[in-house]
Biopython code that builds the backbone (N, CA, C, O; Angstrom):
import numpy as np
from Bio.PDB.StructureBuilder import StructureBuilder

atoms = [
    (1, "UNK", "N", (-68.751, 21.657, 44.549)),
    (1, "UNK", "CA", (-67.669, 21.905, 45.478)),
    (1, "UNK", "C", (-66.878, 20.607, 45.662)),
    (1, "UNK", "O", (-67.308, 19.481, 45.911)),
    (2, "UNK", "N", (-65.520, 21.063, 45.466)),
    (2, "UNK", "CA", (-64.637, 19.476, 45.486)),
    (2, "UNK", "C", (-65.120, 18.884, 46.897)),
    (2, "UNK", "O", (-65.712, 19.448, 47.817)),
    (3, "UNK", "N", (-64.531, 17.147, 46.722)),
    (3, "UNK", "CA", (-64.535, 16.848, 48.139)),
    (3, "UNK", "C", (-62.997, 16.879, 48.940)),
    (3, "UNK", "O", (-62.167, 16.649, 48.061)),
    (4, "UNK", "N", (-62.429, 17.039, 50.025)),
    (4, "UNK", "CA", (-61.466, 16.919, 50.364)),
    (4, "UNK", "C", (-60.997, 16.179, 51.531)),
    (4, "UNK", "O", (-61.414, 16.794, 52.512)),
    (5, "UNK", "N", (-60.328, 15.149, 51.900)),
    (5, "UNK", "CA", (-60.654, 15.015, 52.586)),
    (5, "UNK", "C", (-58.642, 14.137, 53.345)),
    (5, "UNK", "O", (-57.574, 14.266, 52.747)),
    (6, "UNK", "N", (-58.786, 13.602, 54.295)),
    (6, "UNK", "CA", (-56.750, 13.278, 54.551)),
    (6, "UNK", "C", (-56.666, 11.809, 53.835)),
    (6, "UNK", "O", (-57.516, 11.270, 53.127)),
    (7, "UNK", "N", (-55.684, 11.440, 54.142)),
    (7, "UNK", "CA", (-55.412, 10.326, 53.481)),
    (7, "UNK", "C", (-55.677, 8.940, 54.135)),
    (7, "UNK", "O", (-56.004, 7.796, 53.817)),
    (8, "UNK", "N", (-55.365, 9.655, 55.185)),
    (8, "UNK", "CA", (-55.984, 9.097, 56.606)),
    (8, "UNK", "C", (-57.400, 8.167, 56.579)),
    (8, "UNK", "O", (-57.411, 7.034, 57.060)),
    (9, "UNK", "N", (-58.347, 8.659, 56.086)),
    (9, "UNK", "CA", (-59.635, 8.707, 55.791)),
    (9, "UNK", "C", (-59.923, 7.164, 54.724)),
    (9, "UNK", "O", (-61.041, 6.690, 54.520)),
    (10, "UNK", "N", (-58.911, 6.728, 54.291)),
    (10, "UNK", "CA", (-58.410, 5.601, 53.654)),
    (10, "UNK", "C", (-59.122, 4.264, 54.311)),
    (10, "UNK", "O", (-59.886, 3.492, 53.731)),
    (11, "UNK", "N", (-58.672, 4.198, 55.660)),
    (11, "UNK", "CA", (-59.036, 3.698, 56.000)),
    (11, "UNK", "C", (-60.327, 2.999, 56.097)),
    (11, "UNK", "O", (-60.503, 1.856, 56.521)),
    (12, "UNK", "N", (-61.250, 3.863, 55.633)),
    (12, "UNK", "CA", (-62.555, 3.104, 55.554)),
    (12, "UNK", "C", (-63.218, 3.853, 54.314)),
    (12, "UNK", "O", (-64.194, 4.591, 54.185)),
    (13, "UNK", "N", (-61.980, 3.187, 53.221)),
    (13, "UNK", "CA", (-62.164, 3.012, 51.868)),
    (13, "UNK", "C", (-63.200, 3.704, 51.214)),
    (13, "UNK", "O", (-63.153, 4.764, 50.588)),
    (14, "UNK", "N", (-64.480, 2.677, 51.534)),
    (14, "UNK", "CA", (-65.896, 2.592, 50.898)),
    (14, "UNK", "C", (-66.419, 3.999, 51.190)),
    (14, "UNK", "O", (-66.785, 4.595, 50.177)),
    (15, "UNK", "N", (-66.516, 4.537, 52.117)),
    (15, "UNK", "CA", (-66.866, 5.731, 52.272)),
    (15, "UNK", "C", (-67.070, 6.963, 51.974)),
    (15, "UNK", "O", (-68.052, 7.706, 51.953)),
    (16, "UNK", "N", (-65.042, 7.130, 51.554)),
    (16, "UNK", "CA", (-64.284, 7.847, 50.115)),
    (16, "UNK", "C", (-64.816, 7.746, 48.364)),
    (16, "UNK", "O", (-64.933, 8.516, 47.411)),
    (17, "UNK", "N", (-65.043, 6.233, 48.678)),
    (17, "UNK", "CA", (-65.544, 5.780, 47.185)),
    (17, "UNK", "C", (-66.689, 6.449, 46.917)),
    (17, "UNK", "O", (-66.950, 7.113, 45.914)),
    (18, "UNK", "N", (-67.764, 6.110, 48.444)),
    (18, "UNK", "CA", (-69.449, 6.128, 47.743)),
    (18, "UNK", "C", (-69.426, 8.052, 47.535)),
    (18, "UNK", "O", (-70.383, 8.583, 46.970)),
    (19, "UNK", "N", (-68.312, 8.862, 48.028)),
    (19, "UNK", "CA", (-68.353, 10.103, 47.345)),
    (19, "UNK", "C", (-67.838, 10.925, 45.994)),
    (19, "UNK", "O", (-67.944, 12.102, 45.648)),
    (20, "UNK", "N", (-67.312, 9.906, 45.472)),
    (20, "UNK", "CA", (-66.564, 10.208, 44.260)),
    (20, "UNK", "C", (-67.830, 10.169, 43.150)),
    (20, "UNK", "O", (-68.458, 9.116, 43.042)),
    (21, "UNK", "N", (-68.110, 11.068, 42.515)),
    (21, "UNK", "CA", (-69.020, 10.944, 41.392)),
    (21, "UNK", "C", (-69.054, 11.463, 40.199)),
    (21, "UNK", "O", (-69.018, 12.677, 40.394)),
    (22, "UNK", "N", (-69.117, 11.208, 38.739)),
    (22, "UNK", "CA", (-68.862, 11.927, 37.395)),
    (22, "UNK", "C", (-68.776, 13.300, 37.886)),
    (22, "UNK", "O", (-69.791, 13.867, 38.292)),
    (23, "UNK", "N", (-67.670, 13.857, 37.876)),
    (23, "UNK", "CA", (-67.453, 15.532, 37.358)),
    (23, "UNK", "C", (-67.039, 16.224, 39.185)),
    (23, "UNK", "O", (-67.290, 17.346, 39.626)),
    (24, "UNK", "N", (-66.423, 15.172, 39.810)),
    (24, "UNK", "CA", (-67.038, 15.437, 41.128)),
    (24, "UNK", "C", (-65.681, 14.734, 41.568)),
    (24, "UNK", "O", (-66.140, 13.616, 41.804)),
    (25, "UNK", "N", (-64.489, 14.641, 41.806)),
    (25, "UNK", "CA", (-63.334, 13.662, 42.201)),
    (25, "UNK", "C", (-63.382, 13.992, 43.999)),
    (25, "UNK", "O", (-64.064, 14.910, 44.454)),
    (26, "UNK", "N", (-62.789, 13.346, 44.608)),
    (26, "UNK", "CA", (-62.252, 13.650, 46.228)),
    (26, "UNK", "C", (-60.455, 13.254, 45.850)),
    (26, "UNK", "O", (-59.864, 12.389, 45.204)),
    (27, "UNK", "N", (-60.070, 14.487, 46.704)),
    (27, "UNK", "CA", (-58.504, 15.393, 46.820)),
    (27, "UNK", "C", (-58.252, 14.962, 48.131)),
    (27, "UNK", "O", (-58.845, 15.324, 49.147)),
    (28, "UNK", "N", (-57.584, 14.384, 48.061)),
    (28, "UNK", "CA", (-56.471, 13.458, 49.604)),
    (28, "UNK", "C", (-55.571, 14.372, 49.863)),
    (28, "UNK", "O", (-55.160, 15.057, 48.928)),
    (29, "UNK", "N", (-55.181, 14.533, 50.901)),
    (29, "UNK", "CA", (-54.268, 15.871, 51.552)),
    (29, "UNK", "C", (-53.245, 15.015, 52.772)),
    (29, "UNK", "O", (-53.485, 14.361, 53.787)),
    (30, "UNK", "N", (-52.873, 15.141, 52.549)),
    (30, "UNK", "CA", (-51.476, 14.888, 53.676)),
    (30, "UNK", "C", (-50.700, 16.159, 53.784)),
    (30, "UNK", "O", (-50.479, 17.176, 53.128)),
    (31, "UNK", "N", (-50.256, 15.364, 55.448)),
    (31, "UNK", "CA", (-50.428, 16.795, 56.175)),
    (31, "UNK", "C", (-50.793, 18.275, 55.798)),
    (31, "UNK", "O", (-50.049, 19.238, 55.982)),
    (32, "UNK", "N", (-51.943, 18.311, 55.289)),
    (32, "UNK", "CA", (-52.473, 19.382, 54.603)),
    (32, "UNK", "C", (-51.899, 19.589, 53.607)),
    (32, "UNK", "O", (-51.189, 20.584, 53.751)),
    (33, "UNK", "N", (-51.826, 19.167, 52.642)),
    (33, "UNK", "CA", (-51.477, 19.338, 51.489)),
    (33, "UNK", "C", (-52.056, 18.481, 49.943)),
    (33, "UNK", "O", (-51.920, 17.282, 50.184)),
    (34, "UNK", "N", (-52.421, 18.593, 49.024)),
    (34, "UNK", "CA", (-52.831, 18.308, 48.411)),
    (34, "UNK", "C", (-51.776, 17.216, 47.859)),
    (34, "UNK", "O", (-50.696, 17.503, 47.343)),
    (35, "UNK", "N", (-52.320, 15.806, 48.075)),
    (35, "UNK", "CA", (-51.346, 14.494, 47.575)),
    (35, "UNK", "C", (-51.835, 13.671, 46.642)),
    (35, "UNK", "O", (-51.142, 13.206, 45.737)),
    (36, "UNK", "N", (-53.464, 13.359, 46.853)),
    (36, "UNK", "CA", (-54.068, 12.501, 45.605)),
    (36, "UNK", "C", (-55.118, 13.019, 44.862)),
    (36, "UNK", "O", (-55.374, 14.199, 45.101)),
    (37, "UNK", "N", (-55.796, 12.461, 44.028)),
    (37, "UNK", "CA", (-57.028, 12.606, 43.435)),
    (37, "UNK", "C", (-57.707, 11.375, 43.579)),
    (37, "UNK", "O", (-56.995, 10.370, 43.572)),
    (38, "UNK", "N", (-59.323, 11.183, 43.751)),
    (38, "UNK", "CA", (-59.758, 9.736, 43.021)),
    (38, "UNK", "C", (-61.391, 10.167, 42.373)),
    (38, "UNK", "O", (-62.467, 10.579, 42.807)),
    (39, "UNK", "N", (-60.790, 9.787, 41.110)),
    (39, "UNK", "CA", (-62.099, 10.189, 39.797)),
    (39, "UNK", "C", (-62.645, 9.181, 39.466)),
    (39, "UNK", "O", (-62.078, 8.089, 39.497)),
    (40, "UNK", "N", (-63.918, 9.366, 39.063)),
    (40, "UNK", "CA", (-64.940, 8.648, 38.166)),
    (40, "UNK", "C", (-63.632, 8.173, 36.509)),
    (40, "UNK", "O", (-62.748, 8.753, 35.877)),
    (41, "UNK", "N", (-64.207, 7.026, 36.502)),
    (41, "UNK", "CA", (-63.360, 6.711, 35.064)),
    (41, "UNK", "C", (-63.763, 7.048, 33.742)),
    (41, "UNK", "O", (-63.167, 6.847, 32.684)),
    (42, "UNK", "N", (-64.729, 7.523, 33.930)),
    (42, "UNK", "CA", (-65.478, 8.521, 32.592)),
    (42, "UNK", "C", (-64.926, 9.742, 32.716)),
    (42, "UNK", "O", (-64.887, 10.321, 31.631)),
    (43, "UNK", "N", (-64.316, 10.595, 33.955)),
    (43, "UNK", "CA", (-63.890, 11.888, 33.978)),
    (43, "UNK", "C", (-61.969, 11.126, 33.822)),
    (43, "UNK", "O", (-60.990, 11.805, 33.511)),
    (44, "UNK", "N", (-61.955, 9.847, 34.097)),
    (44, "UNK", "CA", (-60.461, 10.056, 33.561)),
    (44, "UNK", "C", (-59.955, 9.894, 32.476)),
    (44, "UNK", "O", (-58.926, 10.419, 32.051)),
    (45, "UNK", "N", (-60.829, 8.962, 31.821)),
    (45, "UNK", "CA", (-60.838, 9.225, 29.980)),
    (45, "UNK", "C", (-60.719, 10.382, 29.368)),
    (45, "UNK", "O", (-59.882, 10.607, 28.494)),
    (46, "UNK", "N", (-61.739, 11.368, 29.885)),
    (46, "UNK", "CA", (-62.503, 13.000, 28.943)),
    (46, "UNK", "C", (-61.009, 13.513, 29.668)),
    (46, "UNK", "O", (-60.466, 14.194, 28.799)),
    (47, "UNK", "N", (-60.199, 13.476, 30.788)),
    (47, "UNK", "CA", (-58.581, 13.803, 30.884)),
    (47, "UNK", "C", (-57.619, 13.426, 29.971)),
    (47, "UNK", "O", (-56.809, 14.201, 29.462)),
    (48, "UNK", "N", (-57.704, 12.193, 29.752)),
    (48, "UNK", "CA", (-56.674, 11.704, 29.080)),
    (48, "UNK", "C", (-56.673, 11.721, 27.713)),
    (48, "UNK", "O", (-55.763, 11.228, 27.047)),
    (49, "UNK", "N", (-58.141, 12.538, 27.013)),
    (49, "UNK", "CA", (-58.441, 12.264, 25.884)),
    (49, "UNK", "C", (-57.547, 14.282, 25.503)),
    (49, "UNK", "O", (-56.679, 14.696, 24.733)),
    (50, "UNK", "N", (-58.597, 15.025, 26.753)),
    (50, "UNK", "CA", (-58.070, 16.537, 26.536)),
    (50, "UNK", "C", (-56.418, 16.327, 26.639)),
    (50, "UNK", "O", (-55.679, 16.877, 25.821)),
    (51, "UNK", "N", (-56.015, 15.673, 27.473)),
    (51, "UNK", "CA", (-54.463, 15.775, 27.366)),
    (51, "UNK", "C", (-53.872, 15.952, 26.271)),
    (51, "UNK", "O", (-53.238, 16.863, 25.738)),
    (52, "UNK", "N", (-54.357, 14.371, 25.888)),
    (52, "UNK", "CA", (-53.927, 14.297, 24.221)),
    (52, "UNK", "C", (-54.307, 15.138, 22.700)),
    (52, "UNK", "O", (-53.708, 15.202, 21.626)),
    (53, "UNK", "N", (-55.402, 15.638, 23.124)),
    (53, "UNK", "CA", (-55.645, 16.887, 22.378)),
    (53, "UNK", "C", (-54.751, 18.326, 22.582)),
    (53, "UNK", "O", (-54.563, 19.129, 21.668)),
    (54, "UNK", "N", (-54.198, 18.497, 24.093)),
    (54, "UNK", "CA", (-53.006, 19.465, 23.929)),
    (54, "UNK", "C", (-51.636, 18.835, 23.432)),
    (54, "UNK", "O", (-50.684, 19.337, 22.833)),
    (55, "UNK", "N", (-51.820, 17.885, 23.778)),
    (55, "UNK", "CA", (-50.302, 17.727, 22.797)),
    (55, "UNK", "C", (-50.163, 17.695, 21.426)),
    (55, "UNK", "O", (-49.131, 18.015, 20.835)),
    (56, "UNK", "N", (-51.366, 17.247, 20.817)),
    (56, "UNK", "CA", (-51.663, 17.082, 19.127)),
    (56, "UNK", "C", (-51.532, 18.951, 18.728)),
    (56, "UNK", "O", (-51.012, 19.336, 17.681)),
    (57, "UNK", "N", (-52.117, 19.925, 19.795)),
    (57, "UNK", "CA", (-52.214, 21.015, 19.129)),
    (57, "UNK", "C", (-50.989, 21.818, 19.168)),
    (57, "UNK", "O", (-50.682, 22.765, 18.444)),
    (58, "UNK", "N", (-50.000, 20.998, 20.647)),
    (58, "UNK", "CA", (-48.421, 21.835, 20.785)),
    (58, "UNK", "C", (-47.962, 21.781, 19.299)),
    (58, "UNK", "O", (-47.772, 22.706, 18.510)),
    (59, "UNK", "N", (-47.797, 20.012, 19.092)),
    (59, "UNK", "CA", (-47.379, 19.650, 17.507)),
    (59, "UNK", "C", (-47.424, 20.066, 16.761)),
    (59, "UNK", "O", (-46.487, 20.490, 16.085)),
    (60, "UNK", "N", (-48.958, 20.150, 16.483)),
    (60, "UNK", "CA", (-49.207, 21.421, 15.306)),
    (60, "UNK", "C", (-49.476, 22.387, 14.889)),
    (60, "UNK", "O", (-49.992, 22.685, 13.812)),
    (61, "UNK", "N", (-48.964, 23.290, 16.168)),
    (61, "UNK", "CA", (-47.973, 24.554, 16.534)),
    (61, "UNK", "C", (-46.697, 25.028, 16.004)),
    (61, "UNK", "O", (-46.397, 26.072, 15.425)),
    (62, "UNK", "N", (-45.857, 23.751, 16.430)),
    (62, "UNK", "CA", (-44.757, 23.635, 16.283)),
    (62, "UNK", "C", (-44.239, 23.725, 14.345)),
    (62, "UNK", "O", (-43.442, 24.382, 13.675)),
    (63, "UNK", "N", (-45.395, 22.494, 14.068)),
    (63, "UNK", "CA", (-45.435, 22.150, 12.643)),
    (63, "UNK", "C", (-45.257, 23.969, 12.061)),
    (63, "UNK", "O", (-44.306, 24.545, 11.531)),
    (64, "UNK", "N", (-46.582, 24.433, 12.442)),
    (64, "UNK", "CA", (-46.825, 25.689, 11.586)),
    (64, "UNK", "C", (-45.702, 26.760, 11.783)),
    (64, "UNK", "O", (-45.433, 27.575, 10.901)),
    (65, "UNK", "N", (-44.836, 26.696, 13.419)),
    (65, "UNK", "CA", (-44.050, 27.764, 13.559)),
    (65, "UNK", "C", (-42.550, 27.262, 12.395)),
    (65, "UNK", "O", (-41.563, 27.973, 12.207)),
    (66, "UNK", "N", (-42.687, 26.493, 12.048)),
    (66, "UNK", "CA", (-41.377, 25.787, 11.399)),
    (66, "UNK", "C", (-41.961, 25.660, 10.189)),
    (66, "UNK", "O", (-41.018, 25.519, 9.410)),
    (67, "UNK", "N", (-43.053, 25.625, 9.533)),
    (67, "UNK", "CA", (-43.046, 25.756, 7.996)),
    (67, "UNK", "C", (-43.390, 27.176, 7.942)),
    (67, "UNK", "O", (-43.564, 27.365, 6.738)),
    (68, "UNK", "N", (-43.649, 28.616, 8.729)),
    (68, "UNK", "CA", (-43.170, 29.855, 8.633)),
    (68, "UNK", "C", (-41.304, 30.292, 8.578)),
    (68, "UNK", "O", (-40.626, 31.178, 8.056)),
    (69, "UNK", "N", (-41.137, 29.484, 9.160)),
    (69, "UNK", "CA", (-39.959, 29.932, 9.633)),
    (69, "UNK", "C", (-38.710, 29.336, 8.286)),
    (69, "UNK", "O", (-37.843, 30.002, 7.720)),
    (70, "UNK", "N", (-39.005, 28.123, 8.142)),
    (70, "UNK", "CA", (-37.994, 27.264, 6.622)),
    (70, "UNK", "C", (-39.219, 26.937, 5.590)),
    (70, "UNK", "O", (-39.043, 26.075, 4.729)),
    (71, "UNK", "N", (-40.004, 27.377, 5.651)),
    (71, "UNK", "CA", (-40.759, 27.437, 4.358)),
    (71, "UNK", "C", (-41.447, 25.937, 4.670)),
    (71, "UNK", "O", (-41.178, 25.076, 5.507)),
    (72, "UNK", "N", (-42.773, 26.051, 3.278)),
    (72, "UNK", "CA", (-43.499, 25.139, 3.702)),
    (72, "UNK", "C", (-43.413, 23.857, 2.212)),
    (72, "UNK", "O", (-43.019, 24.149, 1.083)),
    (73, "UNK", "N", (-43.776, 22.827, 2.548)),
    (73, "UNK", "CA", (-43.608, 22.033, 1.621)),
    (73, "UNK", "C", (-44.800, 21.726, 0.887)),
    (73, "UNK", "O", (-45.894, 21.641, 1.445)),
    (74, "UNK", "N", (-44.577, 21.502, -0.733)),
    (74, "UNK", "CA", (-45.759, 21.272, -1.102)),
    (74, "UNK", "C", (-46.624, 19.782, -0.927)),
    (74, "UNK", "O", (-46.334, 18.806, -0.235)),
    (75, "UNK", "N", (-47.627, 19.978, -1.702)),
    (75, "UNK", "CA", (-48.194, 18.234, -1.187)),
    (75, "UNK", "C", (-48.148, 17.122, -2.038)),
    (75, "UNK", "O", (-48.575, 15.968, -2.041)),
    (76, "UNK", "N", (-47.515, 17.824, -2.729)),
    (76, "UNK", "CA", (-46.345, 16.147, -3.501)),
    (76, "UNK", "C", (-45.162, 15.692, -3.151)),
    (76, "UNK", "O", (-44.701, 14.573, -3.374)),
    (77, "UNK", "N", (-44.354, 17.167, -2.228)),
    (77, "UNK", "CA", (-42.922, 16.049, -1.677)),
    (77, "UNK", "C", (-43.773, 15.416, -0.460)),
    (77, "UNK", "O", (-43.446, 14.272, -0.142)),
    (78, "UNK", "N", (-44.981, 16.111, 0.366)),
    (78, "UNK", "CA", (-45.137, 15.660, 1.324)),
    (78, "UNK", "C", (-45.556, 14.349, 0.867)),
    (78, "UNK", "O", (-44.892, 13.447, 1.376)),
    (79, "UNK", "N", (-46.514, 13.947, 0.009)),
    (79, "UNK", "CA", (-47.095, 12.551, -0.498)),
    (79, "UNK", "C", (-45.629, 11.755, -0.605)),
    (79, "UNK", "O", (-45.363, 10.822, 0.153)),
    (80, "UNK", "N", (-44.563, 12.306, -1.797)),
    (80, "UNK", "CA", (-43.957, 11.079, -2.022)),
    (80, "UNK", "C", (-42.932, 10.987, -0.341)),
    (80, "UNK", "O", (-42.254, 10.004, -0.040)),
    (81, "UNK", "N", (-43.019, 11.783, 0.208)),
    (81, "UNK", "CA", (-42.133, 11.334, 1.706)),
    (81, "UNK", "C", (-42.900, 10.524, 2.642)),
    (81, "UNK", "O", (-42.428, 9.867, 3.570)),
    (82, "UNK", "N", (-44.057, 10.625, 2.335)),
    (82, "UNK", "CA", (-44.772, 9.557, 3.288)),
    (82, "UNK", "C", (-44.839, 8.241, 2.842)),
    (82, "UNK", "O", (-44.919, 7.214, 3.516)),
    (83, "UNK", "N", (-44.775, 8.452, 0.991)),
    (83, "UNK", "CA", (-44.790, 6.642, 0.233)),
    (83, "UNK", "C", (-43.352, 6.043, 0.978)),
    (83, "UNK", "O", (-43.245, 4.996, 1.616)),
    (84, "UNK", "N", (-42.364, 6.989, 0.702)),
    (84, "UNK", "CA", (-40.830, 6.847, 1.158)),
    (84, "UNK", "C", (-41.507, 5.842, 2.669)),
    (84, "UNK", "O", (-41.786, 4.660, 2.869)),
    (85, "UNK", "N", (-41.522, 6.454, 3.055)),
    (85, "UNK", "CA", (-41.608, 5.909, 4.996)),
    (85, "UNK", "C", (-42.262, 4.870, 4.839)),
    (85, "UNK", "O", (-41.695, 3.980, 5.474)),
    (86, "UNK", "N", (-43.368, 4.406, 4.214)),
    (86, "UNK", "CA", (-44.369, 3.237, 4.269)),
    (86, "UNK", "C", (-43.486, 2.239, 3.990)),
    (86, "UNK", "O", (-43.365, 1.319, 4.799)),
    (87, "UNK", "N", (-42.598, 2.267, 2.594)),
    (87, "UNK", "CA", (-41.858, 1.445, 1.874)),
    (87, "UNK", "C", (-40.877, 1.116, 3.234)),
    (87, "UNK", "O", (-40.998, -0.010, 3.717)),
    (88, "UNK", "N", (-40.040, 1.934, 3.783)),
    (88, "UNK", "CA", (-38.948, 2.097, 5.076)),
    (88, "UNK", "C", (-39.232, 0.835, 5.660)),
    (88, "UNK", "O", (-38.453, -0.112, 5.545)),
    (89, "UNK", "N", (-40.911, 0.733, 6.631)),
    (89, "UNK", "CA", (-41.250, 0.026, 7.432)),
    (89, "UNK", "C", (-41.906, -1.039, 7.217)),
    (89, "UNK", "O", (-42.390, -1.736, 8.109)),
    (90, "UNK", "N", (-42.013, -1.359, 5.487)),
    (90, "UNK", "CA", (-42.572, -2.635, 4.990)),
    (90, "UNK", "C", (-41.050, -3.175, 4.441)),
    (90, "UNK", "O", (-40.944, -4.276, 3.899)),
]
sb = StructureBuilder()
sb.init_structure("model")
sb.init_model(0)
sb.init_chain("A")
sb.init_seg("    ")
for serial, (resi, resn, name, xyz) in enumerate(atoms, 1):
    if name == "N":
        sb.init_residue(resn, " ", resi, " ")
    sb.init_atom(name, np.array(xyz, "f"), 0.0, 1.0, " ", f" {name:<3s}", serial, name[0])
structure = sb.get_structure()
């Protein structure tokens, strides 16, 4: 069960802290309302890692809805377009 608690509650920091635990964040509310989070930094990594795993899969979403849509390329223009780019940035 989350913890929740005001923002208010700030005030004596340590308190807030010693309840925060892996898989377990406390939700700050002003004037009743949901305003902060504060997580374990192992649960904000396994966030920032899933984040980045939805955006890699929007991409290559996108990739697949667009080589249905204008056709797909084989894997020799794709090879020599990537030598192209290496050469670009060397």
């Amino acid at each position: 069960m989350p913890t929740i608690a005001p923002v208010s509650d700030l005030r004596n920091y340590g308190s807030i802290l010693e309840k925060v635990t892996k898989g377990s964040p406390v939700y700050l509310t002003r004037n009743g309302h949901g305003a902060y989070s504060i997580r374990d930094m192992e649960d904000e990594d396994n966030f920032q890692k899933a984040e980045a795993m939805i955006r890699l899969f929007c991409e290559l979403n996108a990739g697949i809805r667009s080589a249905e849509e204008n056709g797909w390329v084989s894997e020799e223009e794709m090879r020599a377009y990537l030598r192209n780019m290496r050469n670009e940035v060397q």
